[in-house]
C-alpha positions as CSV (number, residue, x, y, z in Angstrom):
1,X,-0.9,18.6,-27.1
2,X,-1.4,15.5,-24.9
3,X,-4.4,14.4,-24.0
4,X,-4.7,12.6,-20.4
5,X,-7.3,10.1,-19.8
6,X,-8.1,8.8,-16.7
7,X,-7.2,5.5,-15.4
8,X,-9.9,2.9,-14.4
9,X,-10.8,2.3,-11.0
10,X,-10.0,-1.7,-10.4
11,X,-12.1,-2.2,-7.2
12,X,-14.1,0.5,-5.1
13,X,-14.4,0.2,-1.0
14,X,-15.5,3.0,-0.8
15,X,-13.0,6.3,1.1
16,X,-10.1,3.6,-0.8
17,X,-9.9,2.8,-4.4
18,X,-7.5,1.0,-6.5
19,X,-6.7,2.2,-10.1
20,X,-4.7,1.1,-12.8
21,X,-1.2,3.0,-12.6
22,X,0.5,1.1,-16.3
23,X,1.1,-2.0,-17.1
24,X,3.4,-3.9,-14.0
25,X,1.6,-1.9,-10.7
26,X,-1.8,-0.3,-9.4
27,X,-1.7,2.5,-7.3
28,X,-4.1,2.9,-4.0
29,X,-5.9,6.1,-3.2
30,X,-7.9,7.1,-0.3
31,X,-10.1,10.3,-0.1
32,X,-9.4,12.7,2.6
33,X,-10.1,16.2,3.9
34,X,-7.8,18.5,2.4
35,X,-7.7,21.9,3.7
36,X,-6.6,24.8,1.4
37,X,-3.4,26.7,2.9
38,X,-4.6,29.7,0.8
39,X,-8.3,30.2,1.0
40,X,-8.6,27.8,4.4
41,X,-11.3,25.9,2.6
42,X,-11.5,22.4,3.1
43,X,-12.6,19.8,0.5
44,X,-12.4,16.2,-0.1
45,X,-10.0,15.1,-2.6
46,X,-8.2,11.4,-3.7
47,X,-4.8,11.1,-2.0
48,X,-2.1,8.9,-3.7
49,X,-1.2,5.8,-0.5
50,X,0.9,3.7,-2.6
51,X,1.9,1.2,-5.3
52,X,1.3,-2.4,-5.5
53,X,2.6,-5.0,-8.6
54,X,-1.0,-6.7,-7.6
55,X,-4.8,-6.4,-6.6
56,X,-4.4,-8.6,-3.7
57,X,-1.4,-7.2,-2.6
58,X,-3.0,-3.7,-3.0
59,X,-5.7,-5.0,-1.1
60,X,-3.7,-6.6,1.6
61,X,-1.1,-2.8,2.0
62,X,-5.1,-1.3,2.5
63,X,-5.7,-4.0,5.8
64,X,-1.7,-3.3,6.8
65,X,-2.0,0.4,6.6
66,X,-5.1,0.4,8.0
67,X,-6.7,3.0,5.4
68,X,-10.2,1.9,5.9
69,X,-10.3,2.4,9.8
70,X,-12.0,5.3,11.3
71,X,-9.7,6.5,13.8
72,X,-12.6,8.9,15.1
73,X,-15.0,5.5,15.9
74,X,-12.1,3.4,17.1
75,X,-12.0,4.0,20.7
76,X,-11.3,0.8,22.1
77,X,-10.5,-2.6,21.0
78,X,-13.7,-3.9,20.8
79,X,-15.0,-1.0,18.3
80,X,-11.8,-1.6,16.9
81,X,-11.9,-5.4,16.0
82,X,-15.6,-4.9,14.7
83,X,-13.9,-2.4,12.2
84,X,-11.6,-4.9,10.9
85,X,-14.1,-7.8,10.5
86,X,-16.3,-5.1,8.5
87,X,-13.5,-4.4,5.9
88,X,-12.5,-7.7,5.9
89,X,-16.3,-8.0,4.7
90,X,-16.4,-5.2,2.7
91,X,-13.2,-6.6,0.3
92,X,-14.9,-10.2,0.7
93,X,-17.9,-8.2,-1.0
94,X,-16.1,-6.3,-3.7
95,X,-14.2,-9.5,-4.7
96,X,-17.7,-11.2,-4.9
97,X,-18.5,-8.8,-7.5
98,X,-21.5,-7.0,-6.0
99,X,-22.1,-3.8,-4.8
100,X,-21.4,-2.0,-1.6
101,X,-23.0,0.8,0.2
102,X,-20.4,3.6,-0.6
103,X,-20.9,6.8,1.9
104,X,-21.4,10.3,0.7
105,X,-18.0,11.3,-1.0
């Protein structure tokens, strides 16, 4: 029987995470509202986004895809642009090495 253990979590921003996938790529997740087809329950749960061969070009698919953007809050361009310059922040923060606030999960 085969045991599998959970791959580490390379950098934390929060609703996005990359984690080690094996040894050439990382793979980026992002945690979302699910809803159960079944029961009609909804939950939170980590939702593969993609592969990268790096960090930084994990982090740079998260900025192109847009995966930290609250669509909900981003209602015009100025609400918009303030999102960016936060997660540009935010990954300036992580890389840094320090802590950031991370929101109920």
């Amino acid at each position: 029987m085969s045991e599998t253990k959970e791959k580490a979590i390379l950098v934390d921003l929060g609703i996005v995470r990359i984690k080690e996938y094996d040894s050439l790529n990382v793979q980026i997740e992002r945690l979302e509202e699910v809803l159960n087809p079944i029961s009609k329950e909804s939950s939170n749960k980590w939702r593969f986004k993609g592969y990268s061969d790096t960090i930084l070009n994990a982090l740079k698919l998260i900025v192109n895809k847009e995966l930290l953007i609250d669509r909900n809050t981003a209602n015009g361009l100025e609400n918009y642009l303030k999102q960016v310059q936060e997660i540009h922040n935010k990954i300036m923060i992580v890389l840094k090495g320090e802590k950031i606030d991370v929101p109920n999960r």
